[in-house]
C-alpha positions as CSV (number, residue, x, y, z in Angstrom):
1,X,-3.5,-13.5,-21.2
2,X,-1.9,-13.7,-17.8
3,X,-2.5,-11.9,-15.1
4,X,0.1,-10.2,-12.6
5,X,-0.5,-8.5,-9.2
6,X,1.9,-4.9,-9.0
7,X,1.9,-3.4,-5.6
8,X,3.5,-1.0,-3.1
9,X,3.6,0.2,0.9
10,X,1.6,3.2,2.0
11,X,2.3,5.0,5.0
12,X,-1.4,4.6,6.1
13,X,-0.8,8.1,8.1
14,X,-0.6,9.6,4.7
15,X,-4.1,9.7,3.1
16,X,-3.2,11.7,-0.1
17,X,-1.1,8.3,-1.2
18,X,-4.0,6.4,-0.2
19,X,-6.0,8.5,-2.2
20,X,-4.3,8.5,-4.8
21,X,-3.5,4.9,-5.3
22,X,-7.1,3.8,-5.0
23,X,-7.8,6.6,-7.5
24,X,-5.7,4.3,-9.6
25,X,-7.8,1.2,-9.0
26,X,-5.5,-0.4,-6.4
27,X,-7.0,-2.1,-3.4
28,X,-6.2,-2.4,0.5
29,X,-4.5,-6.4,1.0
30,X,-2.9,-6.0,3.8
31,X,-2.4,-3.5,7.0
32,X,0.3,-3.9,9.5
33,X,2.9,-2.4,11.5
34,X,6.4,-1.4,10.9
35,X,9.8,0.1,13.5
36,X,11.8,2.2,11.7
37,X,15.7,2.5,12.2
38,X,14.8,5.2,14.8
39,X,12.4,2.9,17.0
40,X,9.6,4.6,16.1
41,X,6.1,2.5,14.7
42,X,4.7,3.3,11.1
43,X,1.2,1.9,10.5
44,X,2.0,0.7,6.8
45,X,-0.5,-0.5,4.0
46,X,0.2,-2.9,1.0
47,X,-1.9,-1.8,-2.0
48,X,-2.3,-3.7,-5.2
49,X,-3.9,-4.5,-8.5
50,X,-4.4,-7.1,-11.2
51,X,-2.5,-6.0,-14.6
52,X,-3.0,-8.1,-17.5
């Protein structure tokens, strides 16, 4: 059976999306830092889990 990573951004301001994602067995892999069209800086999580 092969196995394939699915994952998805997070605002990291937004704990309830946090929450829920790792309520659905997704994991933290990466944290880093976004600008917006508007200039401003959005801390930004990648989340993700193995599906088989």
């Amino acid at each position: 059976m092969k196995c394939k990573l699915i994952w998805c951004n997070v605002r990291k301001q937004v704990s309830t999306n946090v929450k829920l994602y790792e309520s659905l067995d997704y994991d933290i892999i990466d944290d880093f830092t976004v600008q917006n069209s508007k200039g401003f800086t959005i801390d930004v999580i990648s989340m993700g889990k193995n599906v088989y």
